[in-house]
N, C-alpha and C positions, 0 to 999 in steps of 0.2 A: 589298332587304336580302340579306347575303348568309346564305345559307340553313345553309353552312358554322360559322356563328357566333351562331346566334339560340339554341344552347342551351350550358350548362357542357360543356365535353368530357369532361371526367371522367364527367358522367350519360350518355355515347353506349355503343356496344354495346366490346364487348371488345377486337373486331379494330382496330376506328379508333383506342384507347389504345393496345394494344401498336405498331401502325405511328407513330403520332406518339413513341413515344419510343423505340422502335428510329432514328427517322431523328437523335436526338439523339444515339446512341451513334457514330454514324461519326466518323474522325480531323478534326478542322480544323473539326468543329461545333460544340462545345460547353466545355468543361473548355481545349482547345489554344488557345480564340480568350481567354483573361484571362490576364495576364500573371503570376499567381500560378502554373498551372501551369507554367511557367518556372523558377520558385524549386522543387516538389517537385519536379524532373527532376533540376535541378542538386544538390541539398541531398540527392538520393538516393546520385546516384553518389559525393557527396564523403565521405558519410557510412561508405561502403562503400569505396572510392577503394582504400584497402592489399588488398582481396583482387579487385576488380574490372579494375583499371588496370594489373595486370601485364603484360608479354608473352611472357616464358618461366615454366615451369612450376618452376624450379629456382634460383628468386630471387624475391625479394620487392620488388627492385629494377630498374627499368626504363632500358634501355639504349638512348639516341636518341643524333641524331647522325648523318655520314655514315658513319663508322667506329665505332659506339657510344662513339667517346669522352666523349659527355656522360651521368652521371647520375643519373635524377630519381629524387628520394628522398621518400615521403610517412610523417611520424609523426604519427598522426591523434589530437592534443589535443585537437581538438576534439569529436571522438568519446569520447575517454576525460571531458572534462568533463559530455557531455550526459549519459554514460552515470551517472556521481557525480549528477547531477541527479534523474535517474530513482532509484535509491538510494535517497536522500536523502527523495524523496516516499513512496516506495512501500515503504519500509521495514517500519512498521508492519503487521503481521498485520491484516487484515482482521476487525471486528467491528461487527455490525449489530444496531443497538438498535431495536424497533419501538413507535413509540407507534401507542395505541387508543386508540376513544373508544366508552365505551356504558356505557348505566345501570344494566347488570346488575354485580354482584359479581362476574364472572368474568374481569373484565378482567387480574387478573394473571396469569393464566393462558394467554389468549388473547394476549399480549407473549411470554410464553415459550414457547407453541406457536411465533409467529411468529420469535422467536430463533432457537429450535433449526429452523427450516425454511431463516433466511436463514444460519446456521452451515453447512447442508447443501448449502445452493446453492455456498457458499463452498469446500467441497471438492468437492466432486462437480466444477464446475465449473473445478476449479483457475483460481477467480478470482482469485488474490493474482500466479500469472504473467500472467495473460490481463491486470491491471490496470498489469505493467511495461512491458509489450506496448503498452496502451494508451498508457501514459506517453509511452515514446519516441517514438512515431513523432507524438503530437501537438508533440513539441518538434522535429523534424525537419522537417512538412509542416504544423504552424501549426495542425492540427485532428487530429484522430481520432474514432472512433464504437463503441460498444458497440450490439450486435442481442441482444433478449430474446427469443425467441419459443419456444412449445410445437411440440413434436414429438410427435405422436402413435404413432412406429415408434419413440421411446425407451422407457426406464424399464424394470420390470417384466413379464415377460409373465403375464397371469392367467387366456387363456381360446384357444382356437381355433377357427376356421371350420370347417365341413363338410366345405371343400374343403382342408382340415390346414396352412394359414396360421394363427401365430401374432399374436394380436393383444395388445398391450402396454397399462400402462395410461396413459402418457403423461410427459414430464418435460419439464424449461425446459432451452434452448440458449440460451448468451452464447456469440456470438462478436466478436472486434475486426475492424471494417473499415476496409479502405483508404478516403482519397477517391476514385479511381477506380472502386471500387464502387455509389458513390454520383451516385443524378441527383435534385437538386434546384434550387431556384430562390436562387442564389446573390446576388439584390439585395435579398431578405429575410434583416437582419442577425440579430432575433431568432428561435431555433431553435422559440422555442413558436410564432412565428405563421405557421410553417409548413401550409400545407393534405395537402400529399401530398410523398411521397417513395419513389423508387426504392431495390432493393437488388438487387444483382446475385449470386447464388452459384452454387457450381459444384456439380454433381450427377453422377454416377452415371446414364448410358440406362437401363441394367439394372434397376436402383434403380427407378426411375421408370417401369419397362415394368411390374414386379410391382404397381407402386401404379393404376397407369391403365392395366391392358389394352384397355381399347376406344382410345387413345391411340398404341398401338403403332406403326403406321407412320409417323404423325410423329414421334413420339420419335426411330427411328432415321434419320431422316433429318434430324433439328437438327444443326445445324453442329457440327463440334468446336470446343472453344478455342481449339486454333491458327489454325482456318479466320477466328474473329471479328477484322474489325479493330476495335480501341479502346485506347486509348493506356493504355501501359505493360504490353503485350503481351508478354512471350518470347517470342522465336524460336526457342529451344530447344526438342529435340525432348523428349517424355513417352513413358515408357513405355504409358502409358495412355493416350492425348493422343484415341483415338477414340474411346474409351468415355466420355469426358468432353465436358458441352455446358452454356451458361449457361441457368440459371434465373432471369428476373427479377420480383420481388414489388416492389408497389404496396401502399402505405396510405395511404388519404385517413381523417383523422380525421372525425367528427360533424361538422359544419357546416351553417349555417342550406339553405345547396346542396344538401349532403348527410347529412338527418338520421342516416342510420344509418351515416354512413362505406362506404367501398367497399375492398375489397381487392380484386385483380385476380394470379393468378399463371401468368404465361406462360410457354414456348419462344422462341415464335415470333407470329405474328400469326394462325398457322392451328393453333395447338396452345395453348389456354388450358387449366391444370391447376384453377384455379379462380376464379368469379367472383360475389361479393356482400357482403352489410355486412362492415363491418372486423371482428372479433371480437376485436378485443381492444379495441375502445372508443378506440384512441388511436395513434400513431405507434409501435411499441415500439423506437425505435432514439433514444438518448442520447448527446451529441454534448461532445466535450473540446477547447475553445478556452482557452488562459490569457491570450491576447493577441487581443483580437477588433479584426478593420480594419474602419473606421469604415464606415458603411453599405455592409456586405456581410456575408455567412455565414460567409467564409473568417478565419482565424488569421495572425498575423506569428509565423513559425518564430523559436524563440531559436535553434537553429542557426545563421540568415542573422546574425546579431551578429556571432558569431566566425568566420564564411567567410571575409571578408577577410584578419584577420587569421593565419588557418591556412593560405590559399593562399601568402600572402608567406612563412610559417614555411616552408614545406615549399622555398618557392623559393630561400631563404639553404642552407638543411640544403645543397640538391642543390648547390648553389655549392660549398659547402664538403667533400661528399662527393666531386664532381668533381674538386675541386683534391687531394684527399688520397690517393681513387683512380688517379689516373693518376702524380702526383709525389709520391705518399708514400715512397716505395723513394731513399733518399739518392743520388744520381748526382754520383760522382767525377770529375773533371779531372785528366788529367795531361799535360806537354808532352811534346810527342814527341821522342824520344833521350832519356826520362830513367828507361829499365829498368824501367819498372813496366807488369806487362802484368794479363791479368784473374784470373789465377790468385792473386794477392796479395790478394783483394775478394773476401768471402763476403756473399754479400744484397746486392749493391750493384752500381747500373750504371755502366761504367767507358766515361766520353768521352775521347778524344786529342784534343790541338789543336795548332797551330804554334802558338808565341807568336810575336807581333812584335815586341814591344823586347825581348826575352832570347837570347841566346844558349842551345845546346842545354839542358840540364837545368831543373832547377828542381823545387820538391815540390807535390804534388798538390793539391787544393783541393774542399771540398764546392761544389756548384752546389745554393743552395740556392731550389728552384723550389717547393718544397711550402710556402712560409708561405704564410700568409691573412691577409686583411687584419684587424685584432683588432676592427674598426665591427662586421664579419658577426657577431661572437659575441656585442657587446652588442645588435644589434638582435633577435638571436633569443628573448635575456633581455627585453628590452623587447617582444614579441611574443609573450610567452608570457607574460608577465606581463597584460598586454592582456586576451587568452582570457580568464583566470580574473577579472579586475575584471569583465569585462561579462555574464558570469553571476554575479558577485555570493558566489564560491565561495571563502573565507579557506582558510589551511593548515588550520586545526583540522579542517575540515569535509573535509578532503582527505585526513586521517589523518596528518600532521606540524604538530602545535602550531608556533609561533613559536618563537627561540631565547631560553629561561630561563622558557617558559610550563611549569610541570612540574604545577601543581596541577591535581587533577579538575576542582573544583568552573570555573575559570579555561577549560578546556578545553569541557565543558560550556556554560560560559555562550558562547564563540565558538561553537559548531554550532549553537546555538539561533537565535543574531542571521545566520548564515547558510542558516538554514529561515527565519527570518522576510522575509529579502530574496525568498525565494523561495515566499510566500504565496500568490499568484498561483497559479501553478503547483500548490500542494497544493488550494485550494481550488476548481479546477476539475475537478482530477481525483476528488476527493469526492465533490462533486457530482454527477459525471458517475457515480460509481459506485453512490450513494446512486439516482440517476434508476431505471438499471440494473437492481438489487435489488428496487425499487417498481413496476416492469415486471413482473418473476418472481414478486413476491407476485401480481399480479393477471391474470398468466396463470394460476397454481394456483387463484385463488377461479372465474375462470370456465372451466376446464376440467379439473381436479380433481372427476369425478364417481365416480370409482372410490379406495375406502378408501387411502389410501396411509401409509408408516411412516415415522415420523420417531423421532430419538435423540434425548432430552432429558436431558444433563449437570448434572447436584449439582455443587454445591458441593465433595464430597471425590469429584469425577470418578466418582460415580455413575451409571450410565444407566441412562433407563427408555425403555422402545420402546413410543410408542406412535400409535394410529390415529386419524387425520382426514383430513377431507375439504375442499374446498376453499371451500367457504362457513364453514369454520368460521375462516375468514381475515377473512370480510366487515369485523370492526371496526376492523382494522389500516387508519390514513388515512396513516399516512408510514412511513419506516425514514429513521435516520440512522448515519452512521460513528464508533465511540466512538474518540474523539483524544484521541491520550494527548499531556501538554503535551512541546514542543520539548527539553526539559532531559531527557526519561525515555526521549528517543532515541538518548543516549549512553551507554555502560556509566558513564561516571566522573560523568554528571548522576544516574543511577541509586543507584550507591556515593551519593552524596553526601546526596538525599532521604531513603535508608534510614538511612544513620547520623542524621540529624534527625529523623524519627518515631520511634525507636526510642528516644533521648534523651529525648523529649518523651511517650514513654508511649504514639503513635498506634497503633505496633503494639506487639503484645506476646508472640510467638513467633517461633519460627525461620522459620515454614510461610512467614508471613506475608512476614520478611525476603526470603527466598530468592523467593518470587514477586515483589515488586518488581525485583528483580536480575536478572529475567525476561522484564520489561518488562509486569505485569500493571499494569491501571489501578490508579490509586493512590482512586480510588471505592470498588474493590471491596477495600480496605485497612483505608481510613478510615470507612467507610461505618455503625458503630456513632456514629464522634466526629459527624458528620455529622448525622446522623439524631438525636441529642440537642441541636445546635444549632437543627434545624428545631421542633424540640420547645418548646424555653424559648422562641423567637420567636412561636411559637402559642399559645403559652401568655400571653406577655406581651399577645397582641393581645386574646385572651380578656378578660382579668384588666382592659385597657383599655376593653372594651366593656359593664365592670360582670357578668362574668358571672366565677362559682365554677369552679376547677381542682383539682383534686387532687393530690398527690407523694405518690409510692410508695416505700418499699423499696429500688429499684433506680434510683433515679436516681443521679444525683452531686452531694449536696446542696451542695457549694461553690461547685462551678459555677453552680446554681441560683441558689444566693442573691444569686451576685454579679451575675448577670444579669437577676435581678427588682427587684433595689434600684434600677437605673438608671430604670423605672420613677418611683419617685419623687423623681427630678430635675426632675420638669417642674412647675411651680409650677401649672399648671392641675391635674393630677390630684393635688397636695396641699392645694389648694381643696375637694377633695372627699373629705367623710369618708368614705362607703359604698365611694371607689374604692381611699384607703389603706388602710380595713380589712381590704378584700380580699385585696390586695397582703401587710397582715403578717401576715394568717392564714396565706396559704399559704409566706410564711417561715420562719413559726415552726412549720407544720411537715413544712418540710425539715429544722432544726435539731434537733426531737424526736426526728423518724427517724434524723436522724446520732446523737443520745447511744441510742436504740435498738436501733438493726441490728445485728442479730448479724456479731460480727467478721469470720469467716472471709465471708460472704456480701460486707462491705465489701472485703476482701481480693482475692476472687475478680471484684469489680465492676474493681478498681482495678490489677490483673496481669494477670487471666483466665487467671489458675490457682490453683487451693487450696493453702493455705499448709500446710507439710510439720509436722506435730503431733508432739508429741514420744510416745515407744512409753509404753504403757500399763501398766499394774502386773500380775504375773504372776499367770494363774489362783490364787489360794486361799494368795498368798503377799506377801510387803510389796511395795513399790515398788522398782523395783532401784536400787540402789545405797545404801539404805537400812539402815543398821544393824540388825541382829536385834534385837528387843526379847524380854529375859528373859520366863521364862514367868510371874516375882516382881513385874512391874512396874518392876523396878531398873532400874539402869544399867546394861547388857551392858557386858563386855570391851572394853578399848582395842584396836583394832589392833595388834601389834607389841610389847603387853606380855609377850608370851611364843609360843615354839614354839604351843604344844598351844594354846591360846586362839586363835590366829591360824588356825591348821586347821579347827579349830569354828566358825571362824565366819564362813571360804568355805561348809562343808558349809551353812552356814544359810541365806547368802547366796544361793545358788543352789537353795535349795526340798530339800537333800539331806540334810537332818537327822533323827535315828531319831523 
């Protein structure tokens, strides 16, 4: 037997992992030998191609050729489409809702703790770019990856050493990596049934000297970056280029192999920074495929779609820039003996010829060498048109409606059915972020042992600061993305919904308007109408199971009624008497309560604002506008029957009488 293979290699010592997958990292062994990386080599430079592909520093255009007479002209649609893509997904403001689960009453609590902590990751982290980031480059190279992990030299500092080192008290790092960062086992298509996975990051010796001094002279002697080969290396030089060396981390999840997981963090095969169970229980790296190839790990770039047709666009353009570059400038003909020399011609190049059937003279002639052929400009139109079909991307969604689409609502509904072509694409990268998020809550539960402060925002953008710790996480089992629907990702689907709630009575102030128009979910709108239809549902199921409900005051007895009457449509529950009795008690009193409820209170239910009362009658005098009453009981004075009467009786009018 070979004695090599009688145990898991993952379970062998430190040195024999870090050697077997440093021998993975050399050129032409691993990532070079699948034809995929092919595609992100190509699909990198084309994507970059206008700032890459130049060869003088004083043009954006490339002059080939023997004599640069030809040239190449790149205008990257295709880049400007992927980039509308990216857009288009990532638009939405980032909001993370967390569900918990526990028998205690504190769970609403324990959701808003966990809110306001993935709010915080959310800016701290400036995840909303780090997630465009992620966007792109999975629709360039077919995948991308978010890394969740705790840093213990982040966060707060709360205490120091003996020897007046600062010690901190920890905080979560998202960062986006490359494929090339990454070494895993590429013939496992799904991400979860991964055992282990590699991450390559760049450090700091220095850094690393203060963390691990007994480690020191290996540190300074790991390779720099430049010195490692592995593909997609610069060759460019760094300013820092020696102070910098790769750190590569290992995580094997739990597995029946290995119960506690193993993390492993190396330099080198003689400088391990660390090695034992995984501590964070699981992979924490989260993987964005929208387009997964069939038994394998790796993504089909939407990129490669339109490659094709953006190499041919670019190669008609330089046809056409060539022909216009070189013979755009009109070139005159004249025959020679007929007095026109070049001073006569401003802008213009002036050729002589002999004719051969004319005698001396004759008038001059444009040589027209600069047309094109008029194919090159419908194919360009037809190749550009191409591009935006096969991402699926209409005008609307490109910021130029159709011609005579003028209405919101019309505009709106195209950007919507242009996110829905592009569903794929949103709900991978949700996913991917949602994973992410549920990483960083469960690096905080298990290394979150020191108090830390979190903001927790009201409703009228109130904050309260306050302290936990990281088991007070423990009940949170998921986080999800709050998605707002495809119509409320346009200003004119936005305008449209608000004039309709607003019509309909959903909202019932300005606040309210103006936050839709804002792009707030339309949950936290509706969320009173909402929450009263959850209500008469609960209540009908009750009322169906034979059991007594009660209505209060504040409901909205119309609604009520008309919703518990359907109720008894159903000919079984009017078979039973005890179940319609039910049924019209709590009808009837809805209906009490409506000839009941004091008005203003129904007002205030049905506005959500109190109705403006008319002013009240004047301290210790009649109601205003109310005629004086004699002091005889009579009839006072008419108005206007006279001077002196009409005086008397402003003065009385107004409380001013002797």
């Amino acid at each position: 037997m070979n004695k090599e293979h009688d145990v898991y290699w993952m379970t062998k010592a430190p040195k024999y992992i870090a050697d077997k997958l440093i021998s993975y990292h050399q050129v032409g062994s691993y990532w070079s030998n699948h034809p995929i990386s092919q595609a992100w080599v190509r699909n990198s430079l084309s994507y970059y191609s206008t700032i890459m592909d130049a060869n003088a520093w004083d043009t954006s255009l490339v002059y080939t050729g023997e004599q640069g007479e030809l040239i190449k002209m790149s205008v990257p649609q295709a880049r400007s489409l992927i980039r509308q893509v990216v857009t288009l997904t990532s638009k939405q403001k980032l909001a993370f809702q967390a569900l918990a689960q526990t028998d205690s009453s504190e769970v609403s609590n324990t959701t808003k703790l966990a809110d306001a902590v993935c709010e915080q990751i959310v800016k701290q982290q400036k995840l909303d770019l780090k997630g465009e980031k992620l966007c792109e480059q999975a629709l360039v190279l077919g995948i991308s990856f978010l890394k969740t992990t705790w840093r213990s030299d982040r966060g707060n500092p709360y205490a120091a050493t003996p020897e007046g080192e600062v010690v901190y008290d920890g905080d979560v790092e998202i960062t986006v990596c490359h494929v090339d960062d990454l070494l895993f086992d590429f013939t496992i298509s799904e991400w979860d049934d991964l055992d282990w996975i590699e991450v390559r990051t760049i450090k700091n010796k220095w850094s690393l000297v203060s963390q691990f001094p007994e480690l020191k002279d290996k540190i300074v002697d790991l390779q720099p970056i430049k010195n490692v080969v592995r593909a997609g290396m610069s060759e460019y030089m760094s300013v820092s280029e020696a102070d910098l060396c790769y750190v590569y981390e290992v995580y094997h999840k739990p597995t029946p192999a290995l119960p506690l997981g193993r993390m492993v963090v190396y330099g080198d095969s003689d400088c391990v920074f660390f090695d034992g169970p995984n501590p964070y229980g699981c992979i924490p790296v989260s993987k964005m495929c929208p387009e997964p190839i069939f038994n394998s790990g790796f993504g089909f770039p939407l990129l490669s779609y339109i490659l094709p047709a953006q190499e041919m666009f670019d190669h008609v353009l330089s046809c056409l820039a060539t022909n216009m570059g070189n013979l755009g400038v009109n070139n005159v003909i004249a025959p020679r003996g007929s007095n026109i020399g070049v001073e006569d011609f401003a802008g213009m190049n002036l050729m002589s010829y002999t004719p051969q059937n004319a005698a001396n003279g004759g008038k001059p002639e444009v040589l027209k060498l600069s047309e094109s052929n008029p194919q090159l400009f419908q194919f360009s139109t037809v190749l550009l048109e191409n591009m935006q079909q096969m991402v699926n991307l209409n005008s609307a969604a490109r910021g130029s409606p159709p011609a005579g689409v003028t209405a919101g609502v019309a505009i709106a509904t195209l950007t919507a059915n242009a996110l829905e072509f592009l569903n794929s694409v949103s709900k991978a990268y949700q996913m991917c972020l949602e994973d992410s998020m549920m990483h960083a809550i469960n690096a905080y539960r298990r290394f979150a042992s020191i108090p830390k402060m979190v903001s927790i925002t009201g409703k009228q953008n109130q904050t309260i600061n306050k302290e936990f710790l990281g088991k007070d996480l423990d009940p949170v089992k998921a986080v999800k993305i709050s998605v707002i629907n495809p119509i409320m990702q346009s200003t004119a689907g936005r305008v449209d919904i608000a004039e309709k709630l607003l019509a309909q009575g959903m909202i019932k102030n300005a606040e309210d308007y103006i936050a839709i128009l804002d792009g707030a979910p339309l949950s936290r709108m509706t969320k009173g109408v909402l929450s009263e239809v959850d209500l008469v549902e609960l209540e009908n199921e009750k009322m169906g199971e034979g059991q007594e409900v009660q209505a209060l005051a504040t409901d909205k007895h119309s609604y009520h009624i008309n919703e518990h009457k359907t109720l008894l449509n159903d000919p079984q529950v009017r078979g039973n008497d005890q179940m319609v009795q039910i049924v019209l008690n709590h009808v009837l009193q809805h209906l009490q309560l409506e000839k009941e409820t004091d008005p203003m209170l129904k007002a205030i239910i049905a506005t959500g604002q109190a109705p403006m009362m008319p002013p009240g009658p004047p301290m210790g005098g009649p109601p205003m506008g109310a005629p004086p009453t004699p002091p005889d009981g009579g009839v006072g004075p008419v108005m206007g029957e006279g001077t002196n009467e009409a005086s008397e009786s402003s003065k009385d009018l107004l409380g001013r009488g002797e």
